[in-house]
N, C-alpha and C positions, 0 to 999 in steps of 0.2 A: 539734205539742204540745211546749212547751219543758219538758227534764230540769233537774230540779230539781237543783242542783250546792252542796255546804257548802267554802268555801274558807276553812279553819283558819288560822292562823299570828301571826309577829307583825309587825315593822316592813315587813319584805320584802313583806308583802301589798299594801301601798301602791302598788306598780306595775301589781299582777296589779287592784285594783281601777279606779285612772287609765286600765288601758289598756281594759278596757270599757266603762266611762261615755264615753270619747271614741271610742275606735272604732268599737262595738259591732260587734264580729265578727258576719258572719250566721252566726250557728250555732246552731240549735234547744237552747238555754241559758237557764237561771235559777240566777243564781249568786248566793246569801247570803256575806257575807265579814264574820267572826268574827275577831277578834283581841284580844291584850294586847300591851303594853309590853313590853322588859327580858325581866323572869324571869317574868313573869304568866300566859305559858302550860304552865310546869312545874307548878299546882294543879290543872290540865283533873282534872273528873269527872265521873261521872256521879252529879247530883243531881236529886232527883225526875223523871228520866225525860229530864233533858236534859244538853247537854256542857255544863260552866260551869267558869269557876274558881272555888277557894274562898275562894281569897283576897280578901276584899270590897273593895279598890282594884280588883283586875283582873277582878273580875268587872263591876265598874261600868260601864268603860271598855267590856270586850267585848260588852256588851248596848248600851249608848250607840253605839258605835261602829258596829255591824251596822244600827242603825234599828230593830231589834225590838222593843228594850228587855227581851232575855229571853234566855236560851239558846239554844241549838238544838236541837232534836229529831231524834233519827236517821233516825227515821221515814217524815220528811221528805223527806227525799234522797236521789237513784239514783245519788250519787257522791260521794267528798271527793277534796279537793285540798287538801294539806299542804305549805306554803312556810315558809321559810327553818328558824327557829328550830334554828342549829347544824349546820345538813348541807350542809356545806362539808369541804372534802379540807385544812382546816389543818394536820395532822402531816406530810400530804405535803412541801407547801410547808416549814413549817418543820424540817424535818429533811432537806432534799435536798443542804443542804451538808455534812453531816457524815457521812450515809449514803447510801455508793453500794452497789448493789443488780446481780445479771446483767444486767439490764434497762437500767439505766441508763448514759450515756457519761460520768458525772462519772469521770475518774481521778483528782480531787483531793482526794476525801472522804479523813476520817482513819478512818473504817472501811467494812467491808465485811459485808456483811446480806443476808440473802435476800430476796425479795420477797414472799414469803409473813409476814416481821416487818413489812414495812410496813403488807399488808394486814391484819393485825392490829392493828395499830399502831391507822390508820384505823377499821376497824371498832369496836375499843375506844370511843374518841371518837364514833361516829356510835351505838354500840349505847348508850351512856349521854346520849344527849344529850335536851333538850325535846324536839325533833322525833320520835325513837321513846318515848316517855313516852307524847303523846298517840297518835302512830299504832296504837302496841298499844293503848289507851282504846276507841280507835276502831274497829278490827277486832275488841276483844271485842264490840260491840254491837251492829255491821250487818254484815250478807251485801253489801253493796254493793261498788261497787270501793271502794278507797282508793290515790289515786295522792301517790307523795311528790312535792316537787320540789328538785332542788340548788337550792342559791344561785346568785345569777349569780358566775362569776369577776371578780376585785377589775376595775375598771377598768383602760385602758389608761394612765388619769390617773394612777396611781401613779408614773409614772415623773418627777411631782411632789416626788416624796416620797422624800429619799435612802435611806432605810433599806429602803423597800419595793423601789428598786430594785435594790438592790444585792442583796434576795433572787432576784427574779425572775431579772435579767440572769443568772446562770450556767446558768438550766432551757432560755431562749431560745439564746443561745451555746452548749448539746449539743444544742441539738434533742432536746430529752428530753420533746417535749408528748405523747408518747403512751405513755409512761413515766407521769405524772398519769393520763392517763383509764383507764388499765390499770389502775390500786389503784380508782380510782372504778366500774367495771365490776365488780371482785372486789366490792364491797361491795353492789352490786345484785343480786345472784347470789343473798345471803344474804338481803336485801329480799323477793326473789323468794320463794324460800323460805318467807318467815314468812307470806309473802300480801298483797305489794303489788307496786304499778308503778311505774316512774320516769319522771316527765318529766323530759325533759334540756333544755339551753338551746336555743336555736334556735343552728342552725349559721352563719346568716348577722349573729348578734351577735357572735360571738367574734371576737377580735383576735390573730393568733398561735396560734391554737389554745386558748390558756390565761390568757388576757384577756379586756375585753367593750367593747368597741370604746365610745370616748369619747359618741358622740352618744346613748351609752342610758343614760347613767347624769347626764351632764349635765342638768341641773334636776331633779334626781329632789327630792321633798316628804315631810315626816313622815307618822304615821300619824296623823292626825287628820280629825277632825273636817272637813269641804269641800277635803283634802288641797290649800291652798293656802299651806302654811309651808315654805319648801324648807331641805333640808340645808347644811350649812356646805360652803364653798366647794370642801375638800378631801376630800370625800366620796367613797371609792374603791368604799364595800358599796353602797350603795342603787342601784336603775335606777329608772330614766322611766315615765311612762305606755306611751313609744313603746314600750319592752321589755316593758310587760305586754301590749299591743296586738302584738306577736311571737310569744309567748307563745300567747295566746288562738287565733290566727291559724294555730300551728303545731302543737300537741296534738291530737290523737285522744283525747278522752275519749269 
């Protein structure tokens, strides 16, 4: 008997859906996948009995989109699974040049910080983000699990892209990738806490530890409709079907 499983979120879903329609993992699974555009899944509620936006664009698109043409019903489902929308370790990244931390080998930063400001820092950003908007929505309303999931790390392709490399290159040059999943560990803690799980990346995507190795983000597609319109060339957020096909392949739900 296949568990019926609600897969939340927005563009990022587009992987986690590709990679079951082409893979189909054996795994006693039934997986609905719900989504908006942008900012469309910051109006999730609960309206007459189901998860909807309220925003009438994105509510349009997230019932078009699923194949229901309706909401979702909690009811329904012995799981969720919560993708992208914002639960990415950004302040990490962006702050790794200016703030070094005990943890960290930068000597070059112009300040010095505890690590307990970063993981605040971080939390700040993940506690206000879409992605726990809906997940609290979500744990008010079902006893089920509710598993979040990070984004994938930017591609290895970025090193396309001068600015993006010139952030990365000094985290890779101290060997400081365990310095990131350290603030991202602290913030699961707190996850844990409120009453969820993490899925994490699969380990055999990552590139450097703090990458996602080029062949899963390569042709990744929008969120539409028969997901056959791909992203622009220099595409570092989005992955593949193969990376939802990962994904599916490597979870314990």
């Amino acid at each position: 008997m296949s568990r019926k499983i609600c897969v939340l979120g927005n563009s990022h879903i587009a992987a986690l859906k590709g990679g079951w329609e082409t893979a189909s993992p054996a795994k006693p699974l039934s997986p609905d996948f719900f989504g908006a555009l942008s900012k469309g899944m910051e109006s999730l509620a609960l309206i007459d009995g189901k998860l909807l936006p309220s925003d009438p664009e994105a509510a349009a698109f997230y019932c078009n989109s699923s194949g229901k043409g309706t909401g979702a019903i909690p009811e329904d489902y012995e799981a969720f699974v919560l993708c992208g929308m914002g639960m990415f370790p950004n302040p990490v990244f962006n702050n790794y040049a200016s703030y070094s931390t005990p943890s960290t080998h930068n000597t070059s930063a112009e300040y010095y910080v505890s690590d307990a400001c970063l993981d605040d820092l971080l939390w700040d950003h993940i506690d206000r983000s879409m992605m726990m908007h809906c997940a609290r929505l979500v744990r008010a309303v079902t006893d089920a699990p509710v598993h979040l999931v990070w984004q994938a790390f930017w591609s290895e392709a970025l090193f396309n892209i001068e600015w993006r490399a010139a952030q990365m290159s000094p985290i890779l040059e101290n060997n400081d990738q365990d310095y990131i999943h350290a603030r991202m560990r602290a913030v699961e803690t707190r996850l844990f806490d409120e009453g969820f799980s993490v899925l994490q990346q699969p380990k055999d995507t990552l590139a450097q530890g703090v990458m996602t190795k080029e062949e899963f983000s390569r042709g990744s597609v929008l969120f539409r409709e028969g997901l056959n319109q791909p992203h622009r060339d220099n595409d570092v957020f989005h992955m593949n079907s193969d990376y939802g096909a990962k994904c599916w392949n490597t979870w314990e739900i």
